[in-house]
N, C-alpha and C positions, 0 to 999 in steps of 0.2 A: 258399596264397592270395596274388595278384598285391599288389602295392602298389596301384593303382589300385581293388580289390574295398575293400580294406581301408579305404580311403579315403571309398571310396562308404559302406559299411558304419557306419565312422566317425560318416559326416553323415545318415545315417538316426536312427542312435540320440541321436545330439543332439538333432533334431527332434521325434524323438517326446518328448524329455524336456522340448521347450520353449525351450532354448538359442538362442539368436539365430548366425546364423552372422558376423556382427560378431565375437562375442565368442571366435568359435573361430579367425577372422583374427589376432586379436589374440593369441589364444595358443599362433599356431606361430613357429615361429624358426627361421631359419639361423644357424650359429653359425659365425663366421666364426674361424678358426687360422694362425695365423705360426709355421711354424719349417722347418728346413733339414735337407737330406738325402733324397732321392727314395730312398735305399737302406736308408734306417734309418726316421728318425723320420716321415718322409710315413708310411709303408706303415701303421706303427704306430699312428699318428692314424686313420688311413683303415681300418684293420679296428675301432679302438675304437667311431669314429661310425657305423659301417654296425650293430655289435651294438647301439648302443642308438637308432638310429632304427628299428632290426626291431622294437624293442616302443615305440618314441615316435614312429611315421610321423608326426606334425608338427612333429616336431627334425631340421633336416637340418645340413650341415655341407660349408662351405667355406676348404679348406684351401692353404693358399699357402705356393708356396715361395720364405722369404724367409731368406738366408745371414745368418748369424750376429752378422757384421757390422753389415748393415742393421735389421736388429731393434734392436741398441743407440743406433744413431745414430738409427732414425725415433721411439722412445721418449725419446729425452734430448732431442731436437731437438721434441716434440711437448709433452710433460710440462713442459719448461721455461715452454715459450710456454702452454701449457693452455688446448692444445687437442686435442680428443679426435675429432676428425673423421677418420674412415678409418682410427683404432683397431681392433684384433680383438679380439675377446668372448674370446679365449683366446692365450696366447702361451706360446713355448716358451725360458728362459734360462739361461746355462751357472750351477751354481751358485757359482761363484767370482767370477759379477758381477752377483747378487742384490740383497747387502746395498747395492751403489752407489744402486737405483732406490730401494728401500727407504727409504732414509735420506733420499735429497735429496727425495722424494716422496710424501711420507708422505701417504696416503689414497689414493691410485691406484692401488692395491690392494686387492684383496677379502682380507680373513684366514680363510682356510680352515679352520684349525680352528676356527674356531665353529659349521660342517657337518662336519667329517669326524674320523673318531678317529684322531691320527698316531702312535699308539703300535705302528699295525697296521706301522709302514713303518721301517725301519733309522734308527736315530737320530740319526747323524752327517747322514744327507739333510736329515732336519727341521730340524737344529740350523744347519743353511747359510740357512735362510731365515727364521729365527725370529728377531721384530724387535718388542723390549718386549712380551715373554712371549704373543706371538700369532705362526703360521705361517701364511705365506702363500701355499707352496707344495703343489701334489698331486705329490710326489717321485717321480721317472720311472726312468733309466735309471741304474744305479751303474757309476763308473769304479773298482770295486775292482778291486784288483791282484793279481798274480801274478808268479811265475818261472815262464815257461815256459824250454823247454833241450833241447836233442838228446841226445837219453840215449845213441845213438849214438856220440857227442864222448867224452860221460864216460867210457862204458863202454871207448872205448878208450883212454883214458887211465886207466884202472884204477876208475874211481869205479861205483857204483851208485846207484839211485834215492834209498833212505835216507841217503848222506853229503850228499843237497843238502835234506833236509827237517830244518826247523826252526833253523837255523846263522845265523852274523852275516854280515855284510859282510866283516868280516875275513876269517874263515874260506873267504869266497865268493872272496874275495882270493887265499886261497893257491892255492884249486883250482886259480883263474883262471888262475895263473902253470904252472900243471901240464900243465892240461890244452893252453897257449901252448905251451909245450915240447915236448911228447908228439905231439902232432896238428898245431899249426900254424894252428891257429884261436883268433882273438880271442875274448873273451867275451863282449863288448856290439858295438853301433853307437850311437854319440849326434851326434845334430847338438850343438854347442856354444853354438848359440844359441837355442838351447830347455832351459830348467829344469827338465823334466820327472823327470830322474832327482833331480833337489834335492827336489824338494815331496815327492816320495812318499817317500822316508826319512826328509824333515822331519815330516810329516804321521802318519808311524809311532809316532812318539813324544806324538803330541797335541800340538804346534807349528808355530806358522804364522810367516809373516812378521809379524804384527801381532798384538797383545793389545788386549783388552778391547773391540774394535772399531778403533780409529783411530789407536791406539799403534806406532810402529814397535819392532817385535821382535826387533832384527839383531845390536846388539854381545853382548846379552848373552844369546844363544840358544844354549846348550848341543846342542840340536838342529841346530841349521843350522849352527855349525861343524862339527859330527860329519860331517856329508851331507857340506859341503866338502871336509875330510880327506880323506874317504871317496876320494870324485870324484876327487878331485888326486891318490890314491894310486894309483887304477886308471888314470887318465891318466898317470901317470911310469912304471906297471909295462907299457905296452904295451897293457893290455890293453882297450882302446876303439877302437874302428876308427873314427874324426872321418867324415861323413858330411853333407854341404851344406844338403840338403830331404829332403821325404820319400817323395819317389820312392829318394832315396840309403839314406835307414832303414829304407824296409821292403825293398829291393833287398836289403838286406848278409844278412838274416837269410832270406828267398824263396831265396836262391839259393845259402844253406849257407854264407857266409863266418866265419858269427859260432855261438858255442856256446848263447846265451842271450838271451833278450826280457826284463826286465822292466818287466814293462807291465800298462795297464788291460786291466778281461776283453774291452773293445771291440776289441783285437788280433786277437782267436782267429778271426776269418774271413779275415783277411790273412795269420794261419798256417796256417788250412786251406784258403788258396788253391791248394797246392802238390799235390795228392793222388798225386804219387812220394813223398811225406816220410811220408807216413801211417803211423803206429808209429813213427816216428823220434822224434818230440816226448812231453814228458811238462810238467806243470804241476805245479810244489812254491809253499807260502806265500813270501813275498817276505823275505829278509833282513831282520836286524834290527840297531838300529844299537848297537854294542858303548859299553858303559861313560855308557849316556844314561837319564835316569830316566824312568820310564814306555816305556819301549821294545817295540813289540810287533814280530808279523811283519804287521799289517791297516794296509791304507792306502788311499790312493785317488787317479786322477789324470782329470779329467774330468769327465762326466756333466752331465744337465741336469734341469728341472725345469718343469712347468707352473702357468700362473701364471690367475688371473683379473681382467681392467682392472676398474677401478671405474666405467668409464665404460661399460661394455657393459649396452645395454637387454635384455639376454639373461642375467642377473645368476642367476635362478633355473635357468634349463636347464642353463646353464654347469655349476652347482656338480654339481645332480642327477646330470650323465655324467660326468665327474668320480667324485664314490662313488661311482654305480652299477659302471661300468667299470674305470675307474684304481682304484678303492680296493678293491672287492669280490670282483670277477670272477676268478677264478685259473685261469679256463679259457683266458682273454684273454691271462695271461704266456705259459701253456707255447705258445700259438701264437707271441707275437712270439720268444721266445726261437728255436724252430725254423727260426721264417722271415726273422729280421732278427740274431738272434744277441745281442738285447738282456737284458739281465740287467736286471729290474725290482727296485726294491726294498722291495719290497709282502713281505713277511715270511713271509705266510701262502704265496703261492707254490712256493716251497720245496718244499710236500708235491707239487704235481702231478708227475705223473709223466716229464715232458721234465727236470722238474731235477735225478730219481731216476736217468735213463738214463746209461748206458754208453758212451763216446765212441772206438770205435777208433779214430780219428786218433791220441788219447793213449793208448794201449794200455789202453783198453777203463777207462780214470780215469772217474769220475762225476767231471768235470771241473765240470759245474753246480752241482752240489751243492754243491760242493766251495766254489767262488767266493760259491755264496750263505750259506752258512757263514763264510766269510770277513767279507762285506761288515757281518753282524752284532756286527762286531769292530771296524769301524773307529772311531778316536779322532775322538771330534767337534771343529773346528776351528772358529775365530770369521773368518771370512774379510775383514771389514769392507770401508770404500767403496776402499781403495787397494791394494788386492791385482794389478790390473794392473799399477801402478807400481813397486812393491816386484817383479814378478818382468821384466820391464823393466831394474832398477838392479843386480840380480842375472847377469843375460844378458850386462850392460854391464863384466862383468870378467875379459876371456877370458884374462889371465895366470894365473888359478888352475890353468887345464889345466899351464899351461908351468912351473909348481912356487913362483908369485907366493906372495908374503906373505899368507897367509889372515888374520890379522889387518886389517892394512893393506886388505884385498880387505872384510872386514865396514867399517870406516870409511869406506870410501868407497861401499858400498850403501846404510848410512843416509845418509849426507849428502846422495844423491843423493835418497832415499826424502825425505827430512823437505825437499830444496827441492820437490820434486812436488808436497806436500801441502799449499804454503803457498798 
């Protein structure tokens, strides 16, 4: 049946029931969407709205693509002033600068779970957006982690699949130096001015830069010296190949320089960009940090989450595609996973069967499964409003690669952290 039959169809049966067609003006919507990425989160938006206006033809949906960037700035720049003109009925934000709008904002948000059950969705999502015991997030896309690695490297350095499943950093350490020797290939690429390897070891252990929300959490983080160490050891052992941007980080590993990624599942389509490497890669759990309490191998770096304004006259449809789609639908994930390579983290998911498949690229690993298994393991973190700043003051001390004072290097992140915050 055409949209337009449906339509007509539609406004027959109101009529004969009596319905004024005012009243059916009034109860269609466009629902207008901000978020970024024509390659990822568009598509994903854009297949969610088309399944539920196929059974709500007077729910439609206009979706804009606006960088990540600008969503921050037209929300703190609008919300300040309060004003809500040219606001979207739905927005899409990283979860590590949630709690920012959250806190300085309080009510310009709809709290979702008072519509949705978020027990259905990995725990540590929730807990990103959860602000005086209400969530305000329909949790979307998980930056669980992984080690992925050239099992090719190992192998010829003598190692097999099992010596890299379930091991420390240490451990990851010594290979590193081995498989340097042996082959001639580094183990990582990091840009040095990105944190990225910090948070996800930090993060391993259920520590963040910040406690209880707005506390800084630096000198006396057992976790975030460990990561440091960590860092600074594989930096003096050679074995980090330093890299500018990120054409330079995903170049090093595309084009075979380096033995190993680890990284969020969001990676896996810039590693199977390469389809000569296909069987060469495999994905093992991500390191874990030696001698740190609560230390696991589940972490996470990334991901985002969609939100509802409180200023959207579209308050009800909003929430309704939302559960119906984001919360319920598992027919919904195994399509974007295939087609965008998003890893949802809707729980129930799991069972369909693109998460069940077999992935030759990584020699035939249930690589999905495997990640969504994963993601139900990560340590929930308190991200609070200053988490940009704390990994900024972090960024700001590139002597730790060159063997600096890691103490001295934590003094001077708070100080810098706690003048941010004043």
């Amino acid at each position: 049946m055409s949209r337009n039959v449906m339509r007509w169809t539609r406004t027959l049966a109101i009529a004969l029931t009596g319905i004024s067609m005012a009243s059916v003006a009034a109860a269609a919507a466009e629902l207008t969407v901000w978020c970024w990425d024509p390659n990822f989160n568009i598509p994903a938006m854009a297949d969610a709205g088309a399944r539920y206006t196929a059974a709500h033809p007077d729910t439609t949906f206009n979706i804009n693509n606006v960088s990540q960037d600008e969503i921050n700035q037209k929300l703190q720049t609008q919300l300040l002033a309060g004003v809500s003109d040219g606001l979207p009925d739905i927005v899409l934000i990283q979860d590590d600068n949630i709690q920012r709008f959250l806190q300085s904002f309080p009510g310009s948000f709809v709290p979702l779970s008072d519509s949705i059950d978020m027990s259905k969705f990995a725990s540590y999502k929730v807990a990103a957006a959860t602000y005086e015991g209400k969530s305000y997030s329909l949790p979307f896309d998980s930056g669980v982690t992984g080690l992925f690695y050239r099992s090719d490297y190992l192998e010829e350095a003598g190692y097999k699949p099992e010596d890299v499943q379930d091991i420390t950093w240490n451990r990851l350490i010594e290979i590193g130096k081995d498989v340097l020797e042996k082959t001639g290939h580094q183990l990582i690429d990091m840009d040095y001015n990105d944190d990225g390897q910090i948070i996800m070891m930090m993060q391993s252990t259920g520590q963040w830069y910040l406690k209880d929300g707005n506390e800084p959490n630096i000198i006396d983080n057992p976790a975030l010296k460990a990561s440091l160490e960590t860092f600074q050891e594989m930096a003096q052992s050679g074995l980090i190949k330093p890299v500018s941007d990120w054409t330079g980080y995903t170049g090093a590993f595309t084009s075979g320089e380096v033995a190993m990624v680890p990284q969020g599942v969001w990676i896996t389509g810039t590693i199977k960009s390469m389809p000569d490497q296909a069987g060469k890669w495999r994905v093992a759990p991500l390191p874990a940090l030696d001698g740190v309490d609560g230390a696991t191998h589940y972490s996470n770096n990334g991901g985002s989450s969609w939100y509802v304004l409180a200023s959207s006259q579209h308050q009800e449809e909003a929430i309704d595609f939302l559960k119906t789609v984001w919360a319920e639908d598992v027919d919904f994930y195994q399509g974007i996973l295939v087609n965008q390579g998003a890893v949802g983290s809707l729980l129930a998911a799991r069972e369909g069967d693109a998460y069940k498949a077999s992935d030759p690229f990584f020699n035939d690993e249930p690589v999905w499964q495997n990640f969504s298994d994963w993601l139900a393991q990560v340590p929930a973190v308190d991200y609070g409003t200053f988490t940009p700043e704390a990994r900024l003051a972090v960024r700001a001390q590139p002597n730790i690669a060159n063997g600096g004072d890691i103490d001295q290097a934590l003094q001077a992140i708070d100080a810098q952290l706690r003048q941010q915050m004043q």
